[in-house]
C-alpha positions in Angstrom: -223.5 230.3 95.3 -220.2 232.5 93.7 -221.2 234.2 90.5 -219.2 232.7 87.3 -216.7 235.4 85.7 -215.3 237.0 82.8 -212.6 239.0 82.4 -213.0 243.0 80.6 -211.9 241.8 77.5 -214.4 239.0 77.4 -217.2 241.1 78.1 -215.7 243.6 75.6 -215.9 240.9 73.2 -219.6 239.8 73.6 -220.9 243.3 74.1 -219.3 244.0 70.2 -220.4 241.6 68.6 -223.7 241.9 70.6 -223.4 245.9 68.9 -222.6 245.1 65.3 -225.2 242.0 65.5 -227.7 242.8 62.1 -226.6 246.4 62.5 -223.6 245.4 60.0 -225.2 244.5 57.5 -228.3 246.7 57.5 -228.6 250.5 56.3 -228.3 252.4 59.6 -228.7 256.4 58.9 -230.8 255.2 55.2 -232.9 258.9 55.9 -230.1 260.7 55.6 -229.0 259.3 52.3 -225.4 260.6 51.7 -225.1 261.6 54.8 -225.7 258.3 56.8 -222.2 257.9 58.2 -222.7 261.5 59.6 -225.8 259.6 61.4 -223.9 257.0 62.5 -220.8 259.3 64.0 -222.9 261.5 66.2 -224.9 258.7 67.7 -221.9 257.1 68.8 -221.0 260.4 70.5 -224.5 261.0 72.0 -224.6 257.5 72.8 -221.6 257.8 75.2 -223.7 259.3 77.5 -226.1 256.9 77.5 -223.6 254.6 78.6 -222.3 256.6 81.4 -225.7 256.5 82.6 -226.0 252.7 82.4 -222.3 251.9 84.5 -223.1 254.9 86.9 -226.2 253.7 87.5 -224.6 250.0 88.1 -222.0 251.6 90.7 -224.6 253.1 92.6 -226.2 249.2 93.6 -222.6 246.9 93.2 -223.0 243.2 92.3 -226.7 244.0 91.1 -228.1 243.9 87.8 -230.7 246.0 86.6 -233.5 243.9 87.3 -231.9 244.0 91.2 -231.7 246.9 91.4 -235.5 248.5 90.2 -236.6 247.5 93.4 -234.3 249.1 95.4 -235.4 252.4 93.9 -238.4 252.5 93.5 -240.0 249.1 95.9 -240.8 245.9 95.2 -244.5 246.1 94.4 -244.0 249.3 92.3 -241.3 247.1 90.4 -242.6 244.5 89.0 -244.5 246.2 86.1 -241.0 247.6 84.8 -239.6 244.1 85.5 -241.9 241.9 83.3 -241.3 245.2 80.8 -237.7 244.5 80.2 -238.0 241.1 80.7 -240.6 240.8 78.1 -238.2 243.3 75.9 -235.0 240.9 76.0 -237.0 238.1 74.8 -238.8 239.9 72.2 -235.5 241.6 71.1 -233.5 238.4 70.5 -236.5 236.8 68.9 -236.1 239.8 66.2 -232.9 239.5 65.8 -233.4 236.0 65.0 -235.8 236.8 62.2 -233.5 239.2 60.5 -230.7 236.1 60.6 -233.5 233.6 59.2 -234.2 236.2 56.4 -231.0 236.7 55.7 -230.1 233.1 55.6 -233.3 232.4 53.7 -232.8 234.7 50.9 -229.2 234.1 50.5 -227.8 230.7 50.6 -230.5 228.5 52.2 -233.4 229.5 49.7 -235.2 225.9 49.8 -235.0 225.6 53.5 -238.2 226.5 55.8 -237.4 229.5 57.9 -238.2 227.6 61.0 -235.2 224.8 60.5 -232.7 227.7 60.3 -233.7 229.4 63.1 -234.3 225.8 65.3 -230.9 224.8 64.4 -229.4 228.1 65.7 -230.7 228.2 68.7 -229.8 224.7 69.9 -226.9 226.3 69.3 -227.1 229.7 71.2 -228.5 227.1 74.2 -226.4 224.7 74.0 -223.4 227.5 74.9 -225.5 229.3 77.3 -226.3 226.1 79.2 -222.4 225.9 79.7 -222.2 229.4 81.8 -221.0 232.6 81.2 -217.8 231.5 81.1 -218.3 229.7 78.5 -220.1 232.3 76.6 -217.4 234.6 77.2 -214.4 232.2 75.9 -216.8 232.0 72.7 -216.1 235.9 72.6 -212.5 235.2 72.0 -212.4 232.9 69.8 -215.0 234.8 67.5 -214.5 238.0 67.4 -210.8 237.8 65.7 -213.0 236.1 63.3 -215.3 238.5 62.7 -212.7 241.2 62.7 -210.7 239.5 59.9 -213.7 238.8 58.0 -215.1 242.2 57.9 -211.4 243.7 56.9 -211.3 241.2 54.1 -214.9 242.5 53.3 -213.9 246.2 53.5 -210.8 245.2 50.9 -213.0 243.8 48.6 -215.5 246.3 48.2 -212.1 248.7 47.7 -211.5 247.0 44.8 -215.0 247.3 43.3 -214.7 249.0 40.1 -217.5 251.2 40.4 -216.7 252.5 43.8 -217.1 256.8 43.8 -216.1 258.0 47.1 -217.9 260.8 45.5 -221.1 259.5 46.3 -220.7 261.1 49.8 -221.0 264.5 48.1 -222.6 267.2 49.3 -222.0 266.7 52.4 -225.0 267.6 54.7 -226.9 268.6 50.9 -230.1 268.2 52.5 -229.6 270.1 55.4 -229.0 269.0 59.5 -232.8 267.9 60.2 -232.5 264.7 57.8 -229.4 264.1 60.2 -231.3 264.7 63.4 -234.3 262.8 62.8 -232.3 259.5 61.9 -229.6 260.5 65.0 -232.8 260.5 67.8 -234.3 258.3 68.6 -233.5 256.1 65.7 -229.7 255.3 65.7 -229.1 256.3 69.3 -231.6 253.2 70.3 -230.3 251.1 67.2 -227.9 249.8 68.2 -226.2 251.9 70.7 -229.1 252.1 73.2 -229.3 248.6 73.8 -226.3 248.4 75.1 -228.4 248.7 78.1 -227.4 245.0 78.0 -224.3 245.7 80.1 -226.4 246.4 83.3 -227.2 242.6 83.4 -223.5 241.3 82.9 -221.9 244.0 85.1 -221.8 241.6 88.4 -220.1 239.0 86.2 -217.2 240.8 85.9 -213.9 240.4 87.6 -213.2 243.6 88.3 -216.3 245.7 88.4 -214.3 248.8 88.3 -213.8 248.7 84.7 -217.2 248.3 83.3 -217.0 252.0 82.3 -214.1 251.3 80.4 -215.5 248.1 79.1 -218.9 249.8 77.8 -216.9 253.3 76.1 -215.0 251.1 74.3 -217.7 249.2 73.0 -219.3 252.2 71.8 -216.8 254.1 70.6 -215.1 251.3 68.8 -218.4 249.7 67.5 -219.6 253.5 66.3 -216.4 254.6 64.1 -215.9 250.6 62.7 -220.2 250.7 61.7 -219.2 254.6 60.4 -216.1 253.3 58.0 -218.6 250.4 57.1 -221.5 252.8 56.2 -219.0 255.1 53.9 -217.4 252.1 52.2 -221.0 250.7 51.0 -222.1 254.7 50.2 -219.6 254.5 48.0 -220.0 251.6 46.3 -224.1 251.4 46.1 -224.8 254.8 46.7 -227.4 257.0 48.6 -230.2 256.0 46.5 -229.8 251.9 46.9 -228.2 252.5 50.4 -231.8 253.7 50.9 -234.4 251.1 50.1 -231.9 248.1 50.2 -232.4 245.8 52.9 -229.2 244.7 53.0 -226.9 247.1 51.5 -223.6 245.7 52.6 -224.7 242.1 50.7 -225.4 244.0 47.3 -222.1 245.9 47.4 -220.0 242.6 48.7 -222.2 240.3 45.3 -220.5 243.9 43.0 -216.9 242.4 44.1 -215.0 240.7 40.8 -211.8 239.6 41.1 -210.4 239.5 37.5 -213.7 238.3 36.5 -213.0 234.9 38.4 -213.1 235.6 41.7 -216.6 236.7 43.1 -219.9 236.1 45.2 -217.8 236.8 48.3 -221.8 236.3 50.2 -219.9 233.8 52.8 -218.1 236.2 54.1 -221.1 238.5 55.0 -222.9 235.2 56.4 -220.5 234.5 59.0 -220.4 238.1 60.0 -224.1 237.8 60.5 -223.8 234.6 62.1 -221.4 235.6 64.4 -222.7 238.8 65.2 -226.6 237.7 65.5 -225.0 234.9 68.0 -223.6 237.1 70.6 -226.9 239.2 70.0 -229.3 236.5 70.9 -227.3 235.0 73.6 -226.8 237.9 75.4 -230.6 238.7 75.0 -231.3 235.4 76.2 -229.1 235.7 79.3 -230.2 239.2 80.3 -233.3 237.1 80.3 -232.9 234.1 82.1 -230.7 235.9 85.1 -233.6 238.9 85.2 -236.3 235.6 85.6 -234.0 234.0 88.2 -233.6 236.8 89.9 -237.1 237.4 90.3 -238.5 233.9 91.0 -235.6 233.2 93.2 -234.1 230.3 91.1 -230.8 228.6 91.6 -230.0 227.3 87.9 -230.5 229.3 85.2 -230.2 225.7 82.4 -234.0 225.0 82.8 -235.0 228.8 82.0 -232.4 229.4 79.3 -234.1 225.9 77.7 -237.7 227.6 78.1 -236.7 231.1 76.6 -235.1 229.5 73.8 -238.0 227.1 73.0 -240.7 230.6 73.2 -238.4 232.4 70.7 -238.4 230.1 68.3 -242.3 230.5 67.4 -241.7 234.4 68.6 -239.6 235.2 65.7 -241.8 233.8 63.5 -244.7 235.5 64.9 -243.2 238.7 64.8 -244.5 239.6 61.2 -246.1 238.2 58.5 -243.2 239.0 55.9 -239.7 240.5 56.5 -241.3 244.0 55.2 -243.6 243.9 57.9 -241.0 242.9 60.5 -239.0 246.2 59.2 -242.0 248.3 59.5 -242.8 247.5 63.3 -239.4 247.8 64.2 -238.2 251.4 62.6 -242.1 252.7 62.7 -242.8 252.1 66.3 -241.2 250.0 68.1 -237.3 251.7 68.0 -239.4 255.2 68.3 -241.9 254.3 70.9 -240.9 251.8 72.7 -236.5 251.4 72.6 -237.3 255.2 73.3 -238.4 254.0 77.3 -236.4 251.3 77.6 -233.0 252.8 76.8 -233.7 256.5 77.1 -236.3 257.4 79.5 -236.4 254.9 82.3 -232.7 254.9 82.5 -232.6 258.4 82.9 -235.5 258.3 85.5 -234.0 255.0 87.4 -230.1 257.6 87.5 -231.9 260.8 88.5 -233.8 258.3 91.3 -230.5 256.4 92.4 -228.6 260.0 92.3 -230.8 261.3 95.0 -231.1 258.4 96.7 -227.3 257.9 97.1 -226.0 261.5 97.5 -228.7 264.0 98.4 -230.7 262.0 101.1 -227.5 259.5 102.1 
């Protein structure tokens, strides 16, 4: 059966928004304090080659996703334990990211609503799409992300206007010295959100023209890096270092400091639908990596049914994840993006490239 596809630009789309997802909104670089966009600018950098190791790797095995192509390098039985592992990892990963949205949505504007009904209604939502196709998922891209885009340059405005707003508070620049830097650079902000960008290797055979996945995936990261840098100096400057810190969500406390003539405020919406949006293309691409990896591997046709199942498990998931949102925080920045992010983006990729290299061009 012919794969579905989407054009460079779609996937360009998805692949964004699947980037900025909660990483918007929360403090990326907090170590650092003052110097968090500094963080944020050299991951992006360092992260490029990441990503050259992801579409390289894709040329090697064409029309092959990652889950294809494990066994090619390394056999099938020797596969399968680094199968379930990323398997495993895309559904755990999308039912995080649909905790932080729950949070968020339950501390903000739906404060009397169980956590479970937000998250329940947004993923009949996130299936509902999926169940339509790629293409579908990928014409959602477009209509989105202008949306997205204007809502976060309407935020960016505001927060311009904010009174107390002391582009001084990025002063001194690297005060505390380059280790601070380097400790939140790897392998904190180089997994989140740049390393899982790893994503890509599961959407790279849906592409029209394969040839510009490379293209498709710099973009992404260099685009994604300096927009997430501008963000992290406009809140710096309006919060600064010290709430930037310990806030949760810094860019909601510096949007709530927006006052328009004392008439004009709570501009929250705005940072909603940039979560929504963003959290959407983050679960649903999650979710698809998913449900084409299980496919792949138990050799089934449609991809509806198992899109329905992995949506229906992430549910409980995300609320399983931790007992409180502080907990949830704590598993993610303590160990899981040091530990484990750390193999899945870093270390296997590298191990899978330095495999396929040899493979391809020493022994070919």
């Amino acid at each position: 059966m012919e794969k579905e596809k989407i054009s460079s630009l779609q996937l360009f789309y998805i692949l964004i928004g699947f980037e900025f997802g909660t990483a918007i909104i929360l403090g990326l670089g907090a170590g650092a304090e003052q110097d968090a966009w500094i963080v944020i600018l050299v991951s992006t950098l360092l992260s490029i080659v990441l990503m050259s190791i992801y579409v390289k790797l894709a040329s090697f095995y064409p029309n092959m996703t990652l889950i294809e192509i494990i066994p090619k390098l390394i056999g099938k039985y020797l596969a399968y334990p680094f199968i379930y592992l990323y398997l495993t990892y895309f559904v755990y990963t999308a039912g995080r990211a649909c905790r932080d949205f729950g949070d968020l949505i339950g501390s903000t504007i739906l404060v009397e609503t169980p956590i479970i009904i937000v998250i329940g209604s947004f993923m009949v939502l996130v299936i509902y799409c999926l169940r339509g196709g790629i293409e579908i998922f990928g014409r959602m891209g477009e209509i989105v992300f202008p949306i997205f885009m204007i809502s976060l340059i309407i935020v960016w405005i505001l927060l311009l206007s904010v009174k107390s707003i002391q582009f001084s508070n990025l002063n001194p620049i690297l005060g505390n010295g380059v280790k601070p830097i380097l400790k939140e650079v790897f392998p904190k902000n180089i997994n989140f959100p740049f390393g899982e960008t790893i994503i890509i290797m599961m959407f790279i055979p849906n592409l029209q023209n394969q040839k510009n996945a490379g293209k498709v995936g710099f973009a992404v990261i260099l685009i994604g890096g300096i927009l997430l840098t501008i963000n992290s100096v406009l809140i710096l400057s309006v919060v600064g270092p010290e709430l930037y810190k310990i806030d949760y969500f810094p860019l909601l406390s510096a949007t709530r400091l927006v006052s328009i003539a004392d008439f004009l405020e709570r501009f929250d919406a705005l940072i909603i639908l940039m979560m929504v949006a963003g959290v959407f293309f983050k679960v649903g691409a999650w979710m698809y990596g998913a449900a084409v990896g299980i496919a792949q591997l138990f050799n089934v046709k449609s991809k509806k049914s198992i899109i329905l199942g992995i949506g229906t498990i992430i549910i409980p998931l995300s609320l399983l994840i931790g007992r409180d949102f502080v907990t949830h925080l704590e598993i993610a920045f303590k160990f899981l993006n040091i530990y484990v992010l750390t193999l899945m983006h870093i270390i296997l990729p590298i191990l899978f490239f330095c495999i396929a290299f040899i493979r391809k061009k020493v022994l070919s």
